[in-house]
N, C-alpha and C positions, 0 to 999 in steps of 0.2 A: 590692879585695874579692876576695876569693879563692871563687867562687860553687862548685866542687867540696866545699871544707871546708862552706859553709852546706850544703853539701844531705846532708851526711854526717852533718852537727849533726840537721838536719829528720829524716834517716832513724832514728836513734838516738834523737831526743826522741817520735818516734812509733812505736818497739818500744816505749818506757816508758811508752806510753801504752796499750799491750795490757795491763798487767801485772796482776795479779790482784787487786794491793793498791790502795786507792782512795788512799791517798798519794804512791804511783807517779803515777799521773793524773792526780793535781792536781800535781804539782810537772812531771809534762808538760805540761801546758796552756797552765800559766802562764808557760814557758820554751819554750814553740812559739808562744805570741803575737808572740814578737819576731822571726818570723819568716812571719806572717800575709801578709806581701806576696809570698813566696814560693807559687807556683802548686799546687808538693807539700804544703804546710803544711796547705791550704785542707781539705781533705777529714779529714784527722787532728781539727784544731783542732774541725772542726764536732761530728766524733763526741765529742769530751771535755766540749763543752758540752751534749749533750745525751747525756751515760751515762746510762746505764740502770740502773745497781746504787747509784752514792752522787752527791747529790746538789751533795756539799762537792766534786766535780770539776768539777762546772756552774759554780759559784760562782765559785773560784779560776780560770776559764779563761777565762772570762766578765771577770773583772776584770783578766787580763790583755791580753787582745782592745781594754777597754772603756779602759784607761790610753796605750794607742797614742794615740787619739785621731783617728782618720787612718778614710780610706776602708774601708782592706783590713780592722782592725779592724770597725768598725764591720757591716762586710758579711756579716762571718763570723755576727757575735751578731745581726744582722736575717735573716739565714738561717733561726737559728736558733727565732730568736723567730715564724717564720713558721709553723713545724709543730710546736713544743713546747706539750707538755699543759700543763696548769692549774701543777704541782709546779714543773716545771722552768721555765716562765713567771713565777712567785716569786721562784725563786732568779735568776735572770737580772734582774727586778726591782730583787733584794737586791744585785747586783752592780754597777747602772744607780746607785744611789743611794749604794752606797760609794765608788764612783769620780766620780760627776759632782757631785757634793752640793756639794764645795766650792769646785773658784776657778770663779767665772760666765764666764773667759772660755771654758774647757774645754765649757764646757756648751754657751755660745754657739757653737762650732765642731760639736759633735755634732749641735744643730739643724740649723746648715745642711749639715752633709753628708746626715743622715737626709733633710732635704726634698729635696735633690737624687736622693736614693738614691731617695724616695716617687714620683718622676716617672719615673725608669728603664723601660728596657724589659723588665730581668727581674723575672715578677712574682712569683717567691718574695721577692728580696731588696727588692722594693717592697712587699707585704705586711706584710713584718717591721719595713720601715723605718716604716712608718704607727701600727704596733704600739708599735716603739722610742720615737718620736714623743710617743702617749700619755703615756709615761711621763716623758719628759724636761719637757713643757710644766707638768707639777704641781712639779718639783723648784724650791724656791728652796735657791739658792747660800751657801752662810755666806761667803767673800770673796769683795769686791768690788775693782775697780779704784778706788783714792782719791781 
């Protein structure tokens, strides 16, 4: 892994995440989630999921955060969902149910990293995770394991 080029990737995918057009943003979002485990990423990512001007950047980064399926995702969108208003708490919602709706084992993984995350010592990302929480315990899964 050549950790120079990622961070060059990082630095680039969050210039195009300043950008003025709200399709810039979301095609940064969602191409800096696979980069979420990165330390630099953490801060960009958060501000995409919680813009301020289009809501379709929330959405798209949120569902790429929420497809990792993993810790560092997961931390980023319970960050979020720890200080985000009503709107962006929806879209984040609408992103929670495009990505986790279908295979149950995905789901099943989200639960238990949020529960781990709800016990944590940071209490933004324990906040959000109790939030995330919420939302995941209402979702029934369309595939099942046979």
């Amino acid at each position: 892994m050549d950790s120079d080029l990622r961070r060059a990737v990082v630095v680039t995918l969050t210039d195009l995440g300043r950008s003025d057009d709200c399709l810039d943003r979301a095609d940064a979002g969602h191409s800096l989630a696979a980069f979420a485990d990165m330390h630099e990423a953490a801060e960009p990512l958060l501000r995409l999921v919680l813009d301020p001007h289009d809501t379709y950047v929330t959405r798209r980064t949120a569902q790429g955060l929420l497809r990792r399926n993993d810790r560092a995702g997961l931390t980023i969108v319970a960050s979020a969902l720890a200080v985000a208003n009503d709107n962006h708490a929806d879209w984040i919602h609408t992103a929670i149910i495009d990505v986790l709706s279908i295979f149950s084992q995905d789901l099943e993984e989200a639960l238990r990293l949020c529960e781990e995350m709800a016990d944590g010592a940071d209490d933004r990302v324990a906040r959000g995770a109790g939030r995330l929480l919420e939302s995941l315990t209402v979702i029934d899964p369309v595939l099942r394991p046979a």
